[in-house]
N, CA, C and O atoms as a Tinker XYZ file with bonds, in Angstrom:
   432  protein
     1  N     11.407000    5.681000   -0.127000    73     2
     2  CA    11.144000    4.268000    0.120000    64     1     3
     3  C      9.692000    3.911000   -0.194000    63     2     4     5
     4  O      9.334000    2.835000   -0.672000    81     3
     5  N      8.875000    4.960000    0.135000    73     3     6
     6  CA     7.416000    4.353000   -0.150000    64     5     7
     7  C      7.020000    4.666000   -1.150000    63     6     8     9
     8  O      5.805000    4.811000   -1.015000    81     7
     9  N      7.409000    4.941000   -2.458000    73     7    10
    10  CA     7.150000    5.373000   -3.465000    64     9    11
    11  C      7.842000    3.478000   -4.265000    63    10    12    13
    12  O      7.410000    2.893000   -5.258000    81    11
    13  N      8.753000    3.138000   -3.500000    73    11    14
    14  CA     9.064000    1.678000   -4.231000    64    13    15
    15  C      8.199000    1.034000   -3.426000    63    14    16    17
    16  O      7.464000    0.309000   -4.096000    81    15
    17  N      7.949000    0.985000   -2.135000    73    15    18
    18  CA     6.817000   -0.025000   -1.806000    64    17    19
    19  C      5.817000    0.069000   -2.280000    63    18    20    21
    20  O      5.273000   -1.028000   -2.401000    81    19
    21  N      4.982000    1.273000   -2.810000    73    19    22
    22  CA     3.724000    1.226000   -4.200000    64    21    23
    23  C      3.797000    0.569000   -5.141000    63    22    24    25
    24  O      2.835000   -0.002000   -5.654000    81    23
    25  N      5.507000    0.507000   -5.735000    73    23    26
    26  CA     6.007000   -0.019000   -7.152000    64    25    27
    27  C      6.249000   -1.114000   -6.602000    63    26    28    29
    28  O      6.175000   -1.951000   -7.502000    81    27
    29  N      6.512000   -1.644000   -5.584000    73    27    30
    30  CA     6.216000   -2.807000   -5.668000    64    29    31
    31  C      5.192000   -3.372000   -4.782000    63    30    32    33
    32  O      5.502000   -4.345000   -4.095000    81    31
    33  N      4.023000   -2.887000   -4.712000    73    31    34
    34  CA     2.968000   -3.700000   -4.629000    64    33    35
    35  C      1.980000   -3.574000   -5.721000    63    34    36    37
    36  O      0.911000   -4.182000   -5.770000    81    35
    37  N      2.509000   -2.576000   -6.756000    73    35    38
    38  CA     1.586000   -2.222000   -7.923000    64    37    39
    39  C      1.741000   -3.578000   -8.549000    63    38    40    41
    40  O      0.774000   -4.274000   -8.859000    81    39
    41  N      3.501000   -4.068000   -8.795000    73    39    42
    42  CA     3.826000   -5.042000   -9.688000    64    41    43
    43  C      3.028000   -6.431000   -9.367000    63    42    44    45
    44  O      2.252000   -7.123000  -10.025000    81    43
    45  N      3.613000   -6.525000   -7.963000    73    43    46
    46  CA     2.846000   -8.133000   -7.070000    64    45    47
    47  C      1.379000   -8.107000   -7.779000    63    46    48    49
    48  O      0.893000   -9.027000   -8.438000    81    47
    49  N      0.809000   -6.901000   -7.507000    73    47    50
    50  CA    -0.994000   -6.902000   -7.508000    64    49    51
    51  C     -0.951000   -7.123000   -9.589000    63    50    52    53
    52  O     -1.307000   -8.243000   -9.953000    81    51
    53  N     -0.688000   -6.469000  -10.341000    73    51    54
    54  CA    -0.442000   -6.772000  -11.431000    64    53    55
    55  C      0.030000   -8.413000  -12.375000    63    54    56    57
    56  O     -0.547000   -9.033000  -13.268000    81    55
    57  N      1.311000   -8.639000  -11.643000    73    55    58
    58  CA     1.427000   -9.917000  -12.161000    64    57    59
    59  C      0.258000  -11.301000  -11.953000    63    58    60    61
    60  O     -0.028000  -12.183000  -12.762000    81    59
    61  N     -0.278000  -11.058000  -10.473000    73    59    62
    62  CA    -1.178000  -11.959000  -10.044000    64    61    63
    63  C     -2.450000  -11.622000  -10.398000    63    62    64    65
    64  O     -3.373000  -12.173000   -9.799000    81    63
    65  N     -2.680000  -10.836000  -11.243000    73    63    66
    66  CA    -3.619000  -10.158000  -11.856000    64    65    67
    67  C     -5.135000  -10.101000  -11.102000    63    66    68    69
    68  O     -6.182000  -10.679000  -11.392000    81    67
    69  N     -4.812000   -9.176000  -10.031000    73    67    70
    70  CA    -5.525000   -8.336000   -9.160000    64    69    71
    71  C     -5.785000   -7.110000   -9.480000    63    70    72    73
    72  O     -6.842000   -6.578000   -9.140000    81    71
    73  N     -4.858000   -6.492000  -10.177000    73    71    74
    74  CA    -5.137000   -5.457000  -10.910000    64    73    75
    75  C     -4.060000   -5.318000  -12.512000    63    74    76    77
    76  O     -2.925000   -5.651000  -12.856000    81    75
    77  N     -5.290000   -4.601000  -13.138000    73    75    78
    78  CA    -4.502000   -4.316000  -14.572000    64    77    79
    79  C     -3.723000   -4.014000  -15.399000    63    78    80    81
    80  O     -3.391000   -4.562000  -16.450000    81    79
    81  N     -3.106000   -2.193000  -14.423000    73    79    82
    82  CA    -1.811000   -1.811000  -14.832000    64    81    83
    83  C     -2.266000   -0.736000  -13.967000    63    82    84    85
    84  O     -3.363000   -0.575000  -13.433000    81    83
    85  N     -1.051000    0.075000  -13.929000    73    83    86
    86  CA    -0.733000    1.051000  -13.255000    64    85    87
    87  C     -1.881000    2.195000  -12.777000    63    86    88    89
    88  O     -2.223000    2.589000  -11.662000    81    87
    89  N     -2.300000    2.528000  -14.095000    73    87    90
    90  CA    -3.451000    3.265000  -13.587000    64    89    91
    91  C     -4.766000    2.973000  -12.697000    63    90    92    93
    92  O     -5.239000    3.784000  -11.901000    81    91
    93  N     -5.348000    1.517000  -12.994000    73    91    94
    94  CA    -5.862000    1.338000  -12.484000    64    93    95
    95  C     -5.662000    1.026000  -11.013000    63    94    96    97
    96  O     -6.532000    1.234000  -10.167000    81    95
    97  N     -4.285000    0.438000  -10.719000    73    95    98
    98  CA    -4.278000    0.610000   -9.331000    64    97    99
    99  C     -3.853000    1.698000   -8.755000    63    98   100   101
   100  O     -3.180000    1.359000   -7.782000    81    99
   101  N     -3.895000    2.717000   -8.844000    73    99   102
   102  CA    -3.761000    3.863000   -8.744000    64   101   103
   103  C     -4.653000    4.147000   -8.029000    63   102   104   105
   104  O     -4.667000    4.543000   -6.863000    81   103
   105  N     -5.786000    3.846000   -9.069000    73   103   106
   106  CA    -7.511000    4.442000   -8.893000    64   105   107
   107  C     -8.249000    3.577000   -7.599000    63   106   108   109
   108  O     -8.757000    3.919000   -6.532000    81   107
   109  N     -7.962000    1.935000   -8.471000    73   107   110
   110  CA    -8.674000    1.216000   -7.203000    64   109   111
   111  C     -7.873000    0.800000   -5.913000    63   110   112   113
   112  O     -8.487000    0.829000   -4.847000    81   111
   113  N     -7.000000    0.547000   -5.920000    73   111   114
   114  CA    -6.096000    0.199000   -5.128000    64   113   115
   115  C     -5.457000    1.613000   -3.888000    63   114   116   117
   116  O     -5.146000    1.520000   -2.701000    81   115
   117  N     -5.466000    2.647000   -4.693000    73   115   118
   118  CA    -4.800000    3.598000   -3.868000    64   117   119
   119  C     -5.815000    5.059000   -3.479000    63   118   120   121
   120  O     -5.671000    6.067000   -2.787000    81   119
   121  N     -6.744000    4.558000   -4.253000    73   119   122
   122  CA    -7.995000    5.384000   -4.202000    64   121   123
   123  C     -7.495000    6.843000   -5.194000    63   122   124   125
   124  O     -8.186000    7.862000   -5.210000    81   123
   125  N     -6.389000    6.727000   -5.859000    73   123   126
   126  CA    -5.527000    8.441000   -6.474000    64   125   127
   127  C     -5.693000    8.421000   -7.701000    63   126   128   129
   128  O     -6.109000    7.385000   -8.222000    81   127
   129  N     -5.452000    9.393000   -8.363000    73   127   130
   130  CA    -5.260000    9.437000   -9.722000    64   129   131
   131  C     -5.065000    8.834000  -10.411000    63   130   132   133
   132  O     -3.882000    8.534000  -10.256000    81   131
   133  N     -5.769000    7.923000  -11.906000    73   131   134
   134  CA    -4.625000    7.284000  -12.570000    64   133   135
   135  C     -3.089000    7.885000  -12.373000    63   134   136   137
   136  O     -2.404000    6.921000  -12.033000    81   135
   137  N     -2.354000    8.945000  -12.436000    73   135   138
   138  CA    -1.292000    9.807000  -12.415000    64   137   139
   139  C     -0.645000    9.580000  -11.301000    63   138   140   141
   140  O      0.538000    9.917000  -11.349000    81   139
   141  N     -1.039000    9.080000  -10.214000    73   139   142
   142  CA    -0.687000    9.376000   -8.559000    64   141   143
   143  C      1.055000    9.340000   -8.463000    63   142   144   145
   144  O      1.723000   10.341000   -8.204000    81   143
   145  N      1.729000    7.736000   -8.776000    73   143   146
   146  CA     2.563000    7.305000   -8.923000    64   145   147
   147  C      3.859000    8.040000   -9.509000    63   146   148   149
   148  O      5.039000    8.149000   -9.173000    81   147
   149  N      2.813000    8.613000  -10.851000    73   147   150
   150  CA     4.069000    9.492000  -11.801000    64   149   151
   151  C      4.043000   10.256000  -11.200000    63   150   152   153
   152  O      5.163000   10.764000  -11.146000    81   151
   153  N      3.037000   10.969000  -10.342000    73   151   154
   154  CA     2.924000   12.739000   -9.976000    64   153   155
   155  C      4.363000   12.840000   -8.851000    63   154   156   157
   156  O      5.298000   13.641000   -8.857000    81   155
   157  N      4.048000   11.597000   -7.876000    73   155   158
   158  CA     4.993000   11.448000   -6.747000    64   157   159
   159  C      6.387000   11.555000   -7.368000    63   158   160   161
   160  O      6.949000   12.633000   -7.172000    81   159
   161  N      7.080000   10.596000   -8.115000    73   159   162
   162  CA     8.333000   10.568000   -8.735000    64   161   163
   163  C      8.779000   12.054000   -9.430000    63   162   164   165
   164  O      9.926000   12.491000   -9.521000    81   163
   165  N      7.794000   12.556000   -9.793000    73   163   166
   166  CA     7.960000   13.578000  -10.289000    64   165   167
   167  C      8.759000   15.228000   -9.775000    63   166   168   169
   168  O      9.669000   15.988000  -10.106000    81   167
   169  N      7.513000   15.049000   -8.619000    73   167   170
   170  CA     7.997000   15.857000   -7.798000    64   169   171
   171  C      8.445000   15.253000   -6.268000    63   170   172   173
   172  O      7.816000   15.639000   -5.283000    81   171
   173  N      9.203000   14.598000   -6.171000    73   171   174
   174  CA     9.933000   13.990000   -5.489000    64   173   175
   175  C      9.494000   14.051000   -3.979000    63   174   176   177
   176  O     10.133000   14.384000   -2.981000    81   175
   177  N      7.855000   13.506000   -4.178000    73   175   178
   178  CA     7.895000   13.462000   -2.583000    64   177   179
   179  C      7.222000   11.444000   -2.529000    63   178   180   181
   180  O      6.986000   10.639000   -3.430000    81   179
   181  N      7.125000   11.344000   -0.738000    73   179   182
   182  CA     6.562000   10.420000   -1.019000    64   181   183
   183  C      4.828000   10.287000   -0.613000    63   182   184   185
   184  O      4.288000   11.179000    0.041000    81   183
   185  N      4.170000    9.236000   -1.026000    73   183   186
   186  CA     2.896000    9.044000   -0.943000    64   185   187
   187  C      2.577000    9.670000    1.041000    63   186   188   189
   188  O      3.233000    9.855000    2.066000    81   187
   189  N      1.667000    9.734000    0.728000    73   187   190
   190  CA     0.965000   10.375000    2.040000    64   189   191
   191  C      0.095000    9.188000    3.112000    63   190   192   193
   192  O     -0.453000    8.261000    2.516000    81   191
   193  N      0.016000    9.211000    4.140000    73   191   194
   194  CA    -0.003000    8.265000    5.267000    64   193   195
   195  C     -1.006000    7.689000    4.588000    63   194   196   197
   196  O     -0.923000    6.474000    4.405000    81   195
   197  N     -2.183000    8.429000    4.061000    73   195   198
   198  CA    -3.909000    8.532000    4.181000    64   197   199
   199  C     -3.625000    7.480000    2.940000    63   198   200   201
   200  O     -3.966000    6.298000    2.961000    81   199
   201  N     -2.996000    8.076000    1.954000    73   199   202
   202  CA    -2.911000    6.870000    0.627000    64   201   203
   203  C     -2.562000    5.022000    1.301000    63   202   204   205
   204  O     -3.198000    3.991000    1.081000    81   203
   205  N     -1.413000    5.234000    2.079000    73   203   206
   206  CA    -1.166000    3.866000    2.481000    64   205   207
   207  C     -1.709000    3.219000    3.158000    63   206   208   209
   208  O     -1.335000    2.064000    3.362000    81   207
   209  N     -2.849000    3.781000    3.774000    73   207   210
   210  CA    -3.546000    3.508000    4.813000    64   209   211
   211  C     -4.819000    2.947000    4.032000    63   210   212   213
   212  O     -5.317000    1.833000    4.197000    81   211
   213  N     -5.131000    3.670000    3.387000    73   211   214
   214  CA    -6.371000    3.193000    2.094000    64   213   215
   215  C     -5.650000    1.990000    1.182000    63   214   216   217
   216  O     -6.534000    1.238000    0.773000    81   215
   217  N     -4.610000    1.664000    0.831000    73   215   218
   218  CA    -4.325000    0.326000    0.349000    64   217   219
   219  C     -3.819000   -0.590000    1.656000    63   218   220   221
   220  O     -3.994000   -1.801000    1.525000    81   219
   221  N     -3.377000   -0.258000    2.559000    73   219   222
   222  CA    -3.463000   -1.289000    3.649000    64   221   223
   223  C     -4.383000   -1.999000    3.878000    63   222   224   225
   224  O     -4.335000   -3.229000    3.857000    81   223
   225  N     -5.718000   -1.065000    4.224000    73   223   226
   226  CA    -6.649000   -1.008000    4.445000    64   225   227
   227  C     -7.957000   -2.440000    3.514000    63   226   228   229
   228  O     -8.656000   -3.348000    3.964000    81   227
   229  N     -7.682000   -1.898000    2.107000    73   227   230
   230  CA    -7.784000   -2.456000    0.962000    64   229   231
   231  C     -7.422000   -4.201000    0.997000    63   230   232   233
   232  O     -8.346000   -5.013000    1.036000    81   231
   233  N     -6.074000   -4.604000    0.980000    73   231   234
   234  CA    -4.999000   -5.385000    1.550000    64   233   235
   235  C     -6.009000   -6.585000    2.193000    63   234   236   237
   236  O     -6.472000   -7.646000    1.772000    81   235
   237  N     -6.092000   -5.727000    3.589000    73   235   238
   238  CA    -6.271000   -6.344000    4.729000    64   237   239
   239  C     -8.086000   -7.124000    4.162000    63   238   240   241
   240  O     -8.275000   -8.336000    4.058000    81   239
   241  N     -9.037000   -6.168000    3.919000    73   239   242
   242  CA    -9.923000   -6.490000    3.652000    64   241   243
   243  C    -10.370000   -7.415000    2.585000    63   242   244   245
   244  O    -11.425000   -8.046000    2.641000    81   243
   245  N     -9.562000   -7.462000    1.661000    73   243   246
   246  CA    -9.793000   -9.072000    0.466000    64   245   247
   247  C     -8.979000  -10.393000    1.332000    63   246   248   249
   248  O     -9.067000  -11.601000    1.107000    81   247
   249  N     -8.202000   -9.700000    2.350000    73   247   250
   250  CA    -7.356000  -10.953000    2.840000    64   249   251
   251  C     -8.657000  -11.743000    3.753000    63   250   252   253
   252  O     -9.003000  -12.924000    3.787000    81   251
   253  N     -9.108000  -10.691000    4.354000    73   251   254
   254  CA   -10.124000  -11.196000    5.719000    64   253   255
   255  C    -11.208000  -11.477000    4.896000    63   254   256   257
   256  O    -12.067000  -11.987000    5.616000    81   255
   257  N    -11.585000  -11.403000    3.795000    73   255   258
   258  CA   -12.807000  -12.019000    2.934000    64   257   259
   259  C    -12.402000  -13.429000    2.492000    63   258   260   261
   260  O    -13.271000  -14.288000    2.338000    81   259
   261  N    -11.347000  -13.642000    2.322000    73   259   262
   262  CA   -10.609000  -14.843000    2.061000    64   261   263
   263  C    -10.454000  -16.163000    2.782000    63   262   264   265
   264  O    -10.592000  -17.352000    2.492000    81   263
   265  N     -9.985000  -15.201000    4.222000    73   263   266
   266  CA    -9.352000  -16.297000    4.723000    64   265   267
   267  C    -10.180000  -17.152000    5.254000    63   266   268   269
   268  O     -9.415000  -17.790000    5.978000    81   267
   269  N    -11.230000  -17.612000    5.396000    73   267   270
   270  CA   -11.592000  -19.060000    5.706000    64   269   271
   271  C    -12.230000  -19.704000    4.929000    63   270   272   273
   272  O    -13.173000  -20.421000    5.260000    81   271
   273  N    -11.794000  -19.542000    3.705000    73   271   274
   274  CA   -11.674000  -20.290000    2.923000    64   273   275
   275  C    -11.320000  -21.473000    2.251000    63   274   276   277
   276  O    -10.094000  -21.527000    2.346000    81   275
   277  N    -11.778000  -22.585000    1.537000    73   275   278
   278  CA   -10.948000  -23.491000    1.904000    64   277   279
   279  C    -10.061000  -23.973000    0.667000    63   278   280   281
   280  O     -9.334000  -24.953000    0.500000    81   279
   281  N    -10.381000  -22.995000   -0.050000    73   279   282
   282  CA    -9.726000  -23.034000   -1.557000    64   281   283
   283  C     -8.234000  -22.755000   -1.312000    63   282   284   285
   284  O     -7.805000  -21.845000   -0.602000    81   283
   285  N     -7.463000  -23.693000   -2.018000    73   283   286
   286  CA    -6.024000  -23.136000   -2.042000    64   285   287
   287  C     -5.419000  -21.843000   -2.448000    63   286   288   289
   288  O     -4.367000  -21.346000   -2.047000    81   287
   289  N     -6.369000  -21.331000   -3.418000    73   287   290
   290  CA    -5.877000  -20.550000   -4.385000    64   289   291
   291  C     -5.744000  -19.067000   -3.424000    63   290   292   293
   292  O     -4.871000  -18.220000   -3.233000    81   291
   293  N     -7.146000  -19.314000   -2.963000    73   291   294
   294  CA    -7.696000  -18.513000   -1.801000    64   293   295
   295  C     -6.493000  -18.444000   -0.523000    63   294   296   297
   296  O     -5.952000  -17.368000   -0.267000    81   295
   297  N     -6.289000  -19.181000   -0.079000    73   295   298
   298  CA    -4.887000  -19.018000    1.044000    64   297   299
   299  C     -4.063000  -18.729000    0.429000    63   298   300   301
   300  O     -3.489000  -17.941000    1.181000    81   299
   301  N     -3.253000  -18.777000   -0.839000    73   299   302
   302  CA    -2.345000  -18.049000   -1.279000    64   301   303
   303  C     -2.855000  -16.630000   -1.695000    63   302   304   305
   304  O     -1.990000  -15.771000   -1.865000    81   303
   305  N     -3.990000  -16.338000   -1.853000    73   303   306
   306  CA    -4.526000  -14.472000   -2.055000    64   305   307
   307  C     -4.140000  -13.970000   -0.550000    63   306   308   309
   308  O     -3.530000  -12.958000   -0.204000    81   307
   309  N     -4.697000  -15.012000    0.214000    73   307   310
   310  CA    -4.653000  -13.933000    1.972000    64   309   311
   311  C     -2.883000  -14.200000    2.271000    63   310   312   313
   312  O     -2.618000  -13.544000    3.278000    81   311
   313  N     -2.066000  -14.661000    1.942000    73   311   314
   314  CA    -0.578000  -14.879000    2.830000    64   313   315
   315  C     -0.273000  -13.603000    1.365000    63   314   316   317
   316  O      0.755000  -12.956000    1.563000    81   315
   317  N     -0.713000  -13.382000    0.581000    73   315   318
   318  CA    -0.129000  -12.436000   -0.067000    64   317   319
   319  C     -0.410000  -11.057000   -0.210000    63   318   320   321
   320  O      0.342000  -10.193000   -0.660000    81   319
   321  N     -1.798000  -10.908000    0.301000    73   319   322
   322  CA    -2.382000   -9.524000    0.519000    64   321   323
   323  C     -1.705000   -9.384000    2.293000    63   322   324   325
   324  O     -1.138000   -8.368000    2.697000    81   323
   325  N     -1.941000  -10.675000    3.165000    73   323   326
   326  CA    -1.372000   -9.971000    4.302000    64   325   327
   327  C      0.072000   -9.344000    4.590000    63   326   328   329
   328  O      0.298000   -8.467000    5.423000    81   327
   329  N      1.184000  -10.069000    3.592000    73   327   330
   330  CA     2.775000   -9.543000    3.665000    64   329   331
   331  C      2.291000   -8.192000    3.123000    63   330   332   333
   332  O      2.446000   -7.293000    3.949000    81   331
   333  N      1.913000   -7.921000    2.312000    73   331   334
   334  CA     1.780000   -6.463000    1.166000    64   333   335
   335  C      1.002000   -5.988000    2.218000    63   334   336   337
   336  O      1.048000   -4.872000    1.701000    81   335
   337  N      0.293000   -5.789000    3.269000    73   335   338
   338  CA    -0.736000   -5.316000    4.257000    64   337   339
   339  C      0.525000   -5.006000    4.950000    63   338   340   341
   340  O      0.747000   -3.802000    5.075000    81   339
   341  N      1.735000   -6.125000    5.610000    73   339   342
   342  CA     2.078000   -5.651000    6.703000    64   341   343
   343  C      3.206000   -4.206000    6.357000    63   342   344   345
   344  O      3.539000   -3.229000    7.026000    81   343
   345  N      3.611000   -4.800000    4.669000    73   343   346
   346  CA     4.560000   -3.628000    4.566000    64   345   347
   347  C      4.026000   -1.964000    4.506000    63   346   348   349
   348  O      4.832000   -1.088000    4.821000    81   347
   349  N      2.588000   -1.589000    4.072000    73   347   350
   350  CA     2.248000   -0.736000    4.098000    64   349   351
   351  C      2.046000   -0.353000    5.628000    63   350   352   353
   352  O      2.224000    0.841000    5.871000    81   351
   353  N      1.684000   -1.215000    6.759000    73   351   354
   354  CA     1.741000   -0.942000    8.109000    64   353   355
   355  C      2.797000   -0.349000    8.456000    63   354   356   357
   356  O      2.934000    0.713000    9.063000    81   355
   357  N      3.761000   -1.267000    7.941000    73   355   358
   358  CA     5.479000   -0.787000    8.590000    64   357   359
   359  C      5.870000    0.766000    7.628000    63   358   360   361
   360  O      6.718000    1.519000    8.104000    81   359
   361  N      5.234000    1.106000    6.386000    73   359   362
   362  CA     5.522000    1.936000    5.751000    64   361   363
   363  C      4.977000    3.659000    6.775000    63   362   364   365
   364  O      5.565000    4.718000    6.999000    81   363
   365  N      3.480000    3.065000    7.163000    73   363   366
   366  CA     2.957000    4.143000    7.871000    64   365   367
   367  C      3.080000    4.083000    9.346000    63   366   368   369
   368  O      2.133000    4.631000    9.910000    81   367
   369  N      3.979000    3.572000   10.139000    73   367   370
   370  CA     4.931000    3.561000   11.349000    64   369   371
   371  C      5.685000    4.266000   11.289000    63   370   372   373
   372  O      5.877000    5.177000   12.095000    81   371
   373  N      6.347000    4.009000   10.250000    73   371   374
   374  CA     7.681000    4.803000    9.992000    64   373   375
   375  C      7.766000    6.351000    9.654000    63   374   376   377
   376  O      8.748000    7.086000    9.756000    81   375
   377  N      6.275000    6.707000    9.155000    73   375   378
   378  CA     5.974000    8.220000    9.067000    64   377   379
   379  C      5.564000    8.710000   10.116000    63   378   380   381
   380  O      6.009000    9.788000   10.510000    81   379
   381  N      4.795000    8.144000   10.673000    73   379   382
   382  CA     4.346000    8.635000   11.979000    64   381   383
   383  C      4.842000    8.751000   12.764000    63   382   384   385
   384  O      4.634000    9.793000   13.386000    81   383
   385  N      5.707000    7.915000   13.226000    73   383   386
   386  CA     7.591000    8.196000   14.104000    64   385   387
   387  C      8.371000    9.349000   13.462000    63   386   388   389
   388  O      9.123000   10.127000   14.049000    81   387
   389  N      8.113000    9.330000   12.355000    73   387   390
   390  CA     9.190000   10.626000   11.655000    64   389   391
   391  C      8.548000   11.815000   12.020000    63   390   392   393
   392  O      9.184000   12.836000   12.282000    81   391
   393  N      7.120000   11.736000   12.060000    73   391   394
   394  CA     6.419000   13.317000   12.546000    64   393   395
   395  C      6.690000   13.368000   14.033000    63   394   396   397
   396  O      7.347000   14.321000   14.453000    81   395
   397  N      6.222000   12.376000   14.938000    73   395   398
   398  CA     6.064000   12.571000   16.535000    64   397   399
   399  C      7.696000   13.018000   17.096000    63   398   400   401
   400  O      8.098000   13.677000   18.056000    81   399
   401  N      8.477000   12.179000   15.789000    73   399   402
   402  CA    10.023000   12.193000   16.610000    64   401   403
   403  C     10.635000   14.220000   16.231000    63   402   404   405
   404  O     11.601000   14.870000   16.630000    81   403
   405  N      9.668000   14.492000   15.469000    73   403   406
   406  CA    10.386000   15.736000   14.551000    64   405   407
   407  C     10.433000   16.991000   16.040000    63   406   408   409
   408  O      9.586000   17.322000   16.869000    81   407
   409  N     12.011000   17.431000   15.772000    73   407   410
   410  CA    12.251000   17.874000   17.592000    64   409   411
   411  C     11.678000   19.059000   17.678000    63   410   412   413
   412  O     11.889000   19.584000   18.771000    81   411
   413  N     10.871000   19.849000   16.768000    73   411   414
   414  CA     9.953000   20.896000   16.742000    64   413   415
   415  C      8.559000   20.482000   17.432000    63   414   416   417
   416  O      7.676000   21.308000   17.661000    81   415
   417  N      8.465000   19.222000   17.715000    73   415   418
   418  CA     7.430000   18.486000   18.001000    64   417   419
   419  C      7.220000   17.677000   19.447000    63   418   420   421
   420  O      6.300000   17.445000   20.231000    81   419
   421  N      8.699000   17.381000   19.308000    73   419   422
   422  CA     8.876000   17.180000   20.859000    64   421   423
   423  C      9.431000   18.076000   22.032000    63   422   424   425
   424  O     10.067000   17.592000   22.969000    81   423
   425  N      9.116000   19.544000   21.898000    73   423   426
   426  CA     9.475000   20.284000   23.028000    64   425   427
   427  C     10.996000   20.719000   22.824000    63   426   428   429
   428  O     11.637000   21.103000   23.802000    81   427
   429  N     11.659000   20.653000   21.376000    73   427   430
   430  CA    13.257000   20.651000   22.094000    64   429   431
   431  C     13.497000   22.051000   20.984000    63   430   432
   432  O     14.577000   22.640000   20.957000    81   431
């Protein structure tokens, strides 16, 4: 799943031309490899908390530079970095429940 929520926040950030293409958000956006993306698909795992957390992170911070702003263009950057913010939140919830819940982990 979080290997399509990259692909699709690579695309969002791309079309609205925030970033260039793939590699580069790779680099700036995810802080990884130009390669990061292919490497993951490749070998079939998914991105790591620390990656989503660094584009959340990312996200959140052009949104909060934004938002009191009084430019339109500008409130449509922050309602669109914050949805793409919240899904990487909900992306790294969902790992972190998968480790705490793992029953090697909880005593069983």
């Amino acid at each position: 799943m979080s290997i399509k929520l990259l692909e699709h926040i690579r695309d969002e950030l791309i079309s609205s031309g925030a970033a260039a293409n793939t590699p580069e958000f790779c680099q700036a956006w995810l802080g990884r490899s130009e390669g990061y993306i292919r490497v993951l698909r490749y070998n079939r795992i998914e991105p790591s908390v620390e990656t989503l957390t660094v584009c959340a992170h990312k996200l959140g911070h052009y949104a909060d530079s934004l938002r009191n702003s009084d430019a339109q263009s500008h409130q449509q950057w922050v309602k669109r970095f914050d949805r793409l913010k919240a899904l990487c939140d909900q992306a790294i919830a969902r790992q972190a429940e998968a480790v705490w819940r793992e029953p090697a982990r909880m005593g069983a």
